[in-house]
VMD Tcl script that draws the C-alpha trace (Angstrom):
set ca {
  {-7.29 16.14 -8.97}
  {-9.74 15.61 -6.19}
  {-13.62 16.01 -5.69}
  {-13.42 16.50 -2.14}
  {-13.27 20.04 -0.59}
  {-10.17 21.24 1.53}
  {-9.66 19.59 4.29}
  {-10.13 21.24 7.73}
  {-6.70 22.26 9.75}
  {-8.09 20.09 12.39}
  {-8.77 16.72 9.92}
  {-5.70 17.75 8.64}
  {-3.65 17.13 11.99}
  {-5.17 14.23 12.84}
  {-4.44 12.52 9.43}
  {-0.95 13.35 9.69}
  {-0.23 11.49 12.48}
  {-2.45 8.25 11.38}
  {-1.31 5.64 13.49}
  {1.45 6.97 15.05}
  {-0.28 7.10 18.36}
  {-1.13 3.29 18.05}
  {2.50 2.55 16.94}
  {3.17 4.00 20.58}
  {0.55 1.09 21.95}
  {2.89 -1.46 20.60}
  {2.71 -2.64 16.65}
  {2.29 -5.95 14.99}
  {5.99 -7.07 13.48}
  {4.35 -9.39 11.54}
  {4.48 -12.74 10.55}
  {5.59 -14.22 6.77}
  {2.95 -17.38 6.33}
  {2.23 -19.89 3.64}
  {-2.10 -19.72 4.20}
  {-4.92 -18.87 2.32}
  {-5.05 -15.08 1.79}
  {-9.09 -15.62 3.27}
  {-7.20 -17.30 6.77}
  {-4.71 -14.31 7.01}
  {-4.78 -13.02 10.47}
  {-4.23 -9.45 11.88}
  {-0.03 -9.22 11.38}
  {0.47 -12.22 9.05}
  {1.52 -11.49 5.51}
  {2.65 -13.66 1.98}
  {5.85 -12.62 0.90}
  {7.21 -13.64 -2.75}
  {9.38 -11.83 -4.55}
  {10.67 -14.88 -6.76}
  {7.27 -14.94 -8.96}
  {7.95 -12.06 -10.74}
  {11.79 -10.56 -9.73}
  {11.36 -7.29 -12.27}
  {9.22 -4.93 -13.60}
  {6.90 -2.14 -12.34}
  {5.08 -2.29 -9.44}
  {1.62 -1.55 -8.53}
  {-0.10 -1.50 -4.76}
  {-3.83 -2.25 -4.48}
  {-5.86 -1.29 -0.90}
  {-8.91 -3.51 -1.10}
  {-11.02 -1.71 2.21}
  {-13.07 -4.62 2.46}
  {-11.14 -7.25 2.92}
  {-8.75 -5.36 4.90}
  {-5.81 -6.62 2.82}
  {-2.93 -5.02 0.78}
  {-1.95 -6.63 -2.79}
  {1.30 -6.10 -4.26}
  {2.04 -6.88 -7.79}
  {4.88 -6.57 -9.83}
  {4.57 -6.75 -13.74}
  {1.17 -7.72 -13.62}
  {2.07 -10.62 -10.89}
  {0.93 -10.82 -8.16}
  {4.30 -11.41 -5.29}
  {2.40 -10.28 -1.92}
  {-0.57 -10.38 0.01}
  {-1.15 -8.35 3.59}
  {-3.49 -7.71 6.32}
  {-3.86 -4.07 7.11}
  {-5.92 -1.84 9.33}
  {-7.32 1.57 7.62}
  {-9.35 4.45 8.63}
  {-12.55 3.85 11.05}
  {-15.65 5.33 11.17}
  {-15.80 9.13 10.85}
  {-12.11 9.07 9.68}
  {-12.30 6.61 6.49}
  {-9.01 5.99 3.88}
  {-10.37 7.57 0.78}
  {-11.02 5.53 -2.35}
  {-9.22 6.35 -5.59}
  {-5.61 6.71 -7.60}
  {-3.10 7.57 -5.34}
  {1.15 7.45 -6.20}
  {3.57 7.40 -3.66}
  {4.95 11.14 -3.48}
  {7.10 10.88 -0.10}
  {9.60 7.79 1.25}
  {11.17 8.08 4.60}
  {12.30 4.81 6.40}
  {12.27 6.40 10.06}
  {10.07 9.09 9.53}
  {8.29 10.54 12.71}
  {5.19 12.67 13.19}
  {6.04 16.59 13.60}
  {2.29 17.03 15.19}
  {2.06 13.92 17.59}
  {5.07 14.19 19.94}
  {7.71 12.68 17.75}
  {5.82 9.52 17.45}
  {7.30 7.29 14.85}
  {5.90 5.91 11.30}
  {8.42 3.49 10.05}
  {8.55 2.60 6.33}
  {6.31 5.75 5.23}
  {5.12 5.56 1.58}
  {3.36 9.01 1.61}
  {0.06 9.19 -0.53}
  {-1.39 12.34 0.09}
  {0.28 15.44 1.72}
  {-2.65 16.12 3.73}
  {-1.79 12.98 5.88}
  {-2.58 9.54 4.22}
  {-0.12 7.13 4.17}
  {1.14 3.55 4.06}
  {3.23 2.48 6.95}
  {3.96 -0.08 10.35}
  {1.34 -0.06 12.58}
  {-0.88 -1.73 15.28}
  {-3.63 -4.14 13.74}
  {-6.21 -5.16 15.54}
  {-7.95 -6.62 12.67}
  {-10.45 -4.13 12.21}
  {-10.28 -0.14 10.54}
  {-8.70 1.29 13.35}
  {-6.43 4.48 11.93}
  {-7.44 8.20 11.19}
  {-7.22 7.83 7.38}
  {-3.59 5.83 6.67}
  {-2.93 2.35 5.79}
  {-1.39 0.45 8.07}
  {0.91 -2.25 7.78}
  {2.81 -5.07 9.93}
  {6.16 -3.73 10.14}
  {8.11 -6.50 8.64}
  {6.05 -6.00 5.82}
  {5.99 -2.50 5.33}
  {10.18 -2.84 5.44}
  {9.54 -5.48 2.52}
  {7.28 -3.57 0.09}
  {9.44 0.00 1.37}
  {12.60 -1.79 -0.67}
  {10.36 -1.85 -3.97}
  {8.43 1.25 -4.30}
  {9.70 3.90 -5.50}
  {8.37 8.22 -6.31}
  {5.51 7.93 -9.00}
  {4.09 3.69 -7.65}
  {0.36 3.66 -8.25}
  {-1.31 2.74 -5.44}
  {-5.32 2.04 -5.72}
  {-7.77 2.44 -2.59}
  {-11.05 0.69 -3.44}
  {-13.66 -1.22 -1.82}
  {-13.04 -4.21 -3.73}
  {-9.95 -6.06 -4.88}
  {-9.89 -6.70 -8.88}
  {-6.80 -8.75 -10.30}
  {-5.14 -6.89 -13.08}
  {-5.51 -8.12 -16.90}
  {-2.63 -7.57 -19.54}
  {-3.59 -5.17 -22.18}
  {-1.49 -5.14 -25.58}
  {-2.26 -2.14 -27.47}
  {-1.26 1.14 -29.51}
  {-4.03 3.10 -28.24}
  {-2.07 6.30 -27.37}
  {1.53 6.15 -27.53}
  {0.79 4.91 -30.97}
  {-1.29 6.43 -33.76}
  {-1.44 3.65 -35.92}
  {-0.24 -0.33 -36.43}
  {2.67 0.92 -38.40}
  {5.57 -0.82 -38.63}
  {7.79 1.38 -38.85}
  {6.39 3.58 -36.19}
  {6.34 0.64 -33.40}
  {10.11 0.61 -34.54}
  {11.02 4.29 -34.29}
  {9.23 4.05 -30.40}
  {10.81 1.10 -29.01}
  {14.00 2.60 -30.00}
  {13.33 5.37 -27.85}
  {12.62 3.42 -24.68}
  {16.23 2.27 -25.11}
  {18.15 4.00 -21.64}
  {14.69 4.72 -20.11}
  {14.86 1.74 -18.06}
  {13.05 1.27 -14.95}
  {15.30 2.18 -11.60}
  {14.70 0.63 -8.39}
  {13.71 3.41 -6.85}
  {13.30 7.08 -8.54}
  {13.75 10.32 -6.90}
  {12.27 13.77 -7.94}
  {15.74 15.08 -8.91}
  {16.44 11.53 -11.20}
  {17.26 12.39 -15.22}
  {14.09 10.30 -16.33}
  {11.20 12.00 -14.25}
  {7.89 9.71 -13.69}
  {5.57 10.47 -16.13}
  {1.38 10.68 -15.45}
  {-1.13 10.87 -18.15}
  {-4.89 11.71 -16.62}
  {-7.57 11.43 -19.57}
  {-10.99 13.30 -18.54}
  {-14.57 12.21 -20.89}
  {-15.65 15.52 -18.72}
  {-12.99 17.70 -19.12}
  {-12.68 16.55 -22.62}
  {-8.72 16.95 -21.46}
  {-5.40 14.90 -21.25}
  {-3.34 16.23 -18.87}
  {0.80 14.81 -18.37}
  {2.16 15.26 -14.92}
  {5.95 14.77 -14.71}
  {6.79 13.62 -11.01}
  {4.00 16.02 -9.57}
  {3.84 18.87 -11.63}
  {1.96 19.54 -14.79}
  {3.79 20.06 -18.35}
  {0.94 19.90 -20.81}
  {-2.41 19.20 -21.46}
  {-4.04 18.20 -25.44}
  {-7.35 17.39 -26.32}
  {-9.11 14.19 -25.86}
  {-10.41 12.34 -28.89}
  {-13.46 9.42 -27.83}
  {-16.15 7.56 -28.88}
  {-18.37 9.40 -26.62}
  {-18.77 6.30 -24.30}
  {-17.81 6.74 -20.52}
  {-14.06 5.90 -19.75}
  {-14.67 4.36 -16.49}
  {-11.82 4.29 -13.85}
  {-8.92 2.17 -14.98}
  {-5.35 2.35 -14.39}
  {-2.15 1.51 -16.87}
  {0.85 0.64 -15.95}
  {2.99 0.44 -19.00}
  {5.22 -2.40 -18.81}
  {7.14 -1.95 -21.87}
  {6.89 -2.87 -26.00}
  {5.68 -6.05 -26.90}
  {6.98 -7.05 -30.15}
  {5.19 -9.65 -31.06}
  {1.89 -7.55 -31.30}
  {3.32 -4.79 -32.41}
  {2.20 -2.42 -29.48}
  {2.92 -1.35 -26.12}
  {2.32 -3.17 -23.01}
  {0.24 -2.38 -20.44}
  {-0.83 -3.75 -17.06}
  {-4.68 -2.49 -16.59}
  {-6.16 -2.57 -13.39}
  {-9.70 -0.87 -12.27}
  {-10.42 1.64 -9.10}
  {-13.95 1.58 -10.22}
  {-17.00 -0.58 -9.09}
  {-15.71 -3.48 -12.00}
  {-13.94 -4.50 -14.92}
  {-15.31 -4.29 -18.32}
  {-14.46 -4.74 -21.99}
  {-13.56 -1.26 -22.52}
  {-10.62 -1.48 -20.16}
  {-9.10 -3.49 -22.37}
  {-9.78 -1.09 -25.76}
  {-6.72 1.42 -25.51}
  {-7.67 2.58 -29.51}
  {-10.84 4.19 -28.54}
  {-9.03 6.94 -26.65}
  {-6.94 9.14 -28.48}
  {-5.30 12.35 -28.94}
  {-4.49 14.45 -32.30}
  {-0.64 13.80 -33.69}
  {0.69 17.08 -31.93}
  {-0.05 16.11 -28.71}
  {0.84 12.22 -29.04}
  {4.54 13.50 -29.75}
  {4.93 15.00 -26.89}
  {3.82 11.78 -25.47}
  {5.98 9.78 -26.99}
  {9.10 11.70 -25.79}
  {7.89 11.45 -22.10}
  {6.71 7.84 -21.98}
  {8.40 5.20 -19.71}
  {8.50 1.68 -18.42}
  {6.14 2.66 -15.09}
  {4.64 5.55 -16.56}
  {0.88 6.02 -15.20}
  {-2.09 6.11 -17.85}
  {-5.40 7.44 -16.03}
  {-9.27 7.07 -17.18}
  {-11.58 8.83 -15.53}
  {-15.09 10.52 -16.00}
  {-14.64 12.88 -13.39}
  {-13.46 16.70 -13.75}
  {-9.91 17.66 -13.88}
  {-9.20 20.06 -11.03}
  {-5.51 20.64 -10.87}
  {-5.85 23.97 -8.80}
  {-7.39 22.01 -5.80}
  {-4.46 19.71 -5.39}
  {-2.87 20.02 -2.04}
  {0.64 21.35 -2.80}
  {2.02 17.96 -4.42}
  {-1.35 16.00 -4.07}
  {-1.98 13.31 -7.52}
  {-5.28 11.95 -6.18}
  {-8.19 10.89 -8.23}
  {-10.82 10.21 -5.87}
  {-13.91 8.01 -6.69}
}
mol new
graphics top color blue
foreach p $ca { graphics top sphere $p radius 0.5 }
foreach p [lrange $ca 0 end-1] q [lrange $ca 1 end] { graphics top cylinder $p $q radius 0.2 }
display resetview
């Protein structure tokens, strides 16, 4: 789903290649430092994996601060500089998931110029991957990264990791809740649905061909729609049941049952201007019971759950596109 009209052949081109043309002018390998994220400078990086060794992983771009985020399980493990798209070619804002990985992948367009560590976000051309950093926006549209630490975060994404663009950086809040997957407190129904999250654990790194496919839910206030996307293709839509009050643009990340409460688990983070309340109020969004088992048999450890307030537009996704723009 996008709001933004096709791209031209020409903007097309030059997003594909990104930085590959400053890779050529000799990129940053980047330097692992124990600083202040504020005193980063262009190629240095935080890198650690030990505060939080399992669990799903999400990627957030802030644009502003020129800095990636990694966190894993709702922790955050890594902290980048980065150099996106200058003037006239900016790195869109929005929900993005990684659709593409290629270690050594090279541009078809731009001479066979090389884009190590590619986590592919759009097919029109955006990306994350090694590249010069001169400390400023610099690319046509990608993300770029210091290559030691694009080989780092490469090892833990995997098809179907979220990946938010915004202006600003928000830090993710844990959110314990029924709201969807579950219909009601029940006992017996939190039961019957942790049961079935036994064998649906969550690989290292998924492919499009794996048994458990990555599973999407987008929930439009416009569109009045829920829509699930199974690795990049759409399987079924059901009607979306609100309190009339405007979703705003969140993110889920399930992270699995929580017993203790009763309900499912959920890392919430925000793409939107900031966080409220109602991120954190799963029950006022709901679906009716025909559509919620359907849910319930495609739900995973890393699934995606998606607010937004903006129209659903399926047929102007780029072949495999799963962008939300804001």
């Amino acid at each position: 789903m996008t709001t933004r009209t096709s791209l031209s052949r020409r903007t097309m081109i030059a997003g594909s290649a990104c930085a590959a043309l400053a890779l050529l002018a000799g990129p940053l390998v980047g330097q692992h430092v124990y600083k202040e994220l504020h005193e980063l400078k262009p190629g240095e990086f935080t890198w650690h994996p030990e505060r939080q060794p399992y669990g799903p992983v999400a990627v957030i771009v802030s644009l502003t601060d020129q800095r990636v985020h990694i966190y894993r399980n709702g922790i955050r493990i890594a902290v980048s500089t980065c150099s996106t798209g200058k003037t006239g070619h900016e790195t869109p804002t929005g929900v993005f998931v990684v659709l593409q990985k290629d270690r050594d992948h090279r541009s078809s367009t731009y001479n066979n110029a090389p884009m190590p560590n590619m986590n592919r976000l759009t097919w029109d051309g955006i990306a994350l991957h090694a590249g010069n950093l001169p400390g400023y926006p610099a690319s046509h549209g990608c993300v770029r990264l210091p290559l030691k630490f694009s080989a780092l975060l490469f090892e833990i994404t995997h098809l179907g990791t979220p990946v938010i663009i915004a202006d600003e950086h928000h830090f993710p809040v844990d959110v314990v809740h029924p709201g969807m997957i579950l219909a009601n407190h029940a006992e017996t129904e939190f039961e019957h649905v942790v049961s079935t999250l036994e064998g649906r654990k969550h690989p290292s790194d998924w492919t499009l061909d794996d048994a458990y496919p990555i599973t999407s839910m987008i929930a439009s206030s416009h569109d009045r729609r829920i829509v699930v996307i199974e690795n990049d293709v759409e399987i079924a839509d059901g009607p979306l049941i609100w309190d009339g009050d405007p979703l705003g643009a969140h993110v889920y990340v399930l992270k699995g049952a929580h017993e203790g409460a009763q309900g499912m688990h959920w890392q919430a983070l925000t793409y939107g201007t900031s966080q409220s309340a109602e991120m954190q109020d799963l029950e006022r969004v709901r679906t009716d019971e025909a559509f919620s088992q359907q849910i319930r048999k495609r739900f995973h450890p890393g699934m995606i759950y998606i607010m937004t307030d903006l129209p659903l537009h399926p047929d102007s996704r780029s072949q495999r596109d799963f962008v939300i723009m804001s």
